[in-house]
FIVO-326244 format. One line per 8 residues: their letters; for each residue x, y, z of C-alpha. Coordinates in nm, 4 decimals. Layout:
N
A	X Y Z ~ ...
***
This chain:
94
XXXXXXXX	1.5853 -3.1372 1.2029 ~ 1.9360 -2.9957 1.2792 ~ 2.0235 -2.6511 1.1952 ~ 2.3820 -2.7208 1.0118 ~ 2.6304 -2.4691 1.1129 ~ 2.8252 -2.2646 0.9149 ~ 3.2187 -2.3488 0.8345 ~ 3.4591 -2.0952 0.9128
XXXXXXXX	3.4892 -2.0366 0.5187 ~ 3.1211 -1.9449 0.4837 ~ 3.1808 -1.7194 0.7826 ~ 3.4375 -1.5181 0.6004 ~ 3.2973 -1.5271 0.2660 ~ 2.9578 -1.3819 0.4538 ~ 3.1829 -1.1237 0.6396 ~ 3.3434 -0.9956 0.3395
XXXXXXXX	3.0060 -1.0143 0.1125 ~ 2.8347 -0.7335 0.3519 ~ 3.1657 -0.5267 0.3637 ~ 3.1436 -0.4899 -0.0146 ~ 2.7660 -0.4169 0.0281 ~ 2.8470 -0.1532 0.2516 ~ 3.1048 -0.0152 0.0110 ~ 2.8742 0.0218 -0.2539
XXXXXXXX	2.5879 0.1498 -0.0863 ~ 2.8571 0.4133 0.0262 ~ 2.9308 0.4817 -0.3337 ~ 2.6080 0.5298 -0.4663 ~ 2.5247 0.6970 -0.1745 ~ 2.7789 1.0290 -0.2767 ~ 2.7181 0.9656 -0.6193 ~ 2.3407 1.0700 -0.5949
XXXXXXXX	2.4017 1.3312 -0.3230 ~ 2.6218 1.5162 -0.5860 ~ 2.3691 1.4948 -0.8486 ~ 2.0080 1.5524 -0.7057 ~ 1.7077 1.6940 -0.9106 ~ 1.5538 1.9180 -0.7855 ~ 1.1740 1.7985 -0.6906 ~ 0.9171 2.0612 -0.7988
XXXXXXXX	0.5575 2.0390 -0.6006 ~ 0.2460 1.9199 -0.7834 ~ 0.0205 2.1707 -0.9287 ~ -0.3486 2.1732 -1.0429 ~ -0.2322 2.0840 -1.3798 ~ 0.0097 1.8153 -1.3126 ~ -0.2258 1.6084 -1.1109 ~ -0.5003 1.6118 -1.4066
XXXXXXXX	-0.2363 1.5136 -1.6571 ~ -0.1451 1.1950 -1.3569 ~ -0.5295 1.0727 -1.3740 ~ -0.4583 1.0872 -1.7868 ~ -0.1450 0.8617 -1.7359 ~ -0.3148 0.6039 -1.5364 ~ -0.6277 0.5176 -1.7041 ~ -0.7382 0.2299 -1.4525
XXXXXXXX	-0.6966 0.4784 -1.1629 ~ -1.0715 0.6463 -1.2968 ~ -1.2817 0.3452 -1.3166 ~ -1.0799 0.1743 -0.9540 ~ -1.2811 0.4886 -0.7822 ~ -1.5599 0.4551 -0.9622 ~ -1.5919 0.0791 -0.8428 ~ -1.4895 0.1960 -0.5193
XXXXXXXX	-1.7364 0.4184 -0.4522 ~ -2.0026 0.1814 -0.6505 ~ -1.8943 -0.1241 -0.3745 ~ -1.8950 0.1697 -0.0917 ~ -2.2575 0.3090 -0.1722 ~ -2.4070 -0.0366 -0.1770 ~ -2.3227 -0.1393 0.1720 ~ -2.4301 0.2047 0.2968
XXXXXXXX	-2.7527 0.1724 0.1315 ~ -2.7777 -0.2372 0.2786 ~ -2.6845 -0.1130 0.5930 ~ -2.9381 0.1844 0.5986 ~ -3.2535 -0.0749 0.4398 ~ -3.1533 -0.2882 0.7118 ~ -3.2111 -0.0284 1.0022 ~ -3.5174 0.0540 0.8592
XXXXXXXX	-3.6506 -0.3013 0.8204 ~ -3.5035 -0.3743 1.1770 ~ -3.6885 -0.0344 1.2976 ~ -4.0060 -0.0791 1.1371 ~ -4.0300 -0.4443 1.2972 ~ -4.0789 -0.6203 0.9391 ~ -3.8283 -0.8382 1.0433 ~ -3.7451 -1.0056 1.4195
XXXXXX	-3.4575 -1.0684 1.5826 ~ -3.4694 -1.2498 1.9262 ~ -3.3008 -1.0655 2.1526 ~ -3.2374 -0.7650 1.9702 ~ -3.4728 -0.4777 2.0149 ~ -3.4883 -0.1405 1.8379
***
């Protein structure tokens, strides 16, 4: 399928639609230099009152490390049964 090509009209409309972007991007650009807050650093206390305003962040770790343990633990049984020779693998020797 054939790309269609743009008419000299959507050409200048395009042109002059990113000049006005680039205006106002200007613009807000000065406006928020001029009127920065200042950022203060986060503090023992601050982060405990974060984990209070996200309650789903708790319990996402907790299943995190839940998901985490259990493949560590799989991944250690399966060592040992591999080491201890319970179960076989051809070609793979321990």
């Amino acid at each position: 399928m054939q790309h269609k090509q743009k008419t000299r009209k959507e050409k200048i409309i395009t042109d002059l639609r990113r000049q006005l972007y680039g205006l106002e991007n200007k613009a807000s650009r000065n406006t928020t230099d001029r009127y920065q807050v200042p950022v203060s650093l986060p503090t023992a206390l601050s982060s405990s009152k974060q984990v209070l305003s996200y309650p789903y962040l708790l319990s996402d770790i907790l299943k995190t490390g839940v998901v985490t343990a259990s493949i560590v633990a799989f991944l250690i049984i399966l060592f040992l049964i591999l080491k201890k020779h319970i179960v076989v693998l051809p070609g793979f020797n321990y």
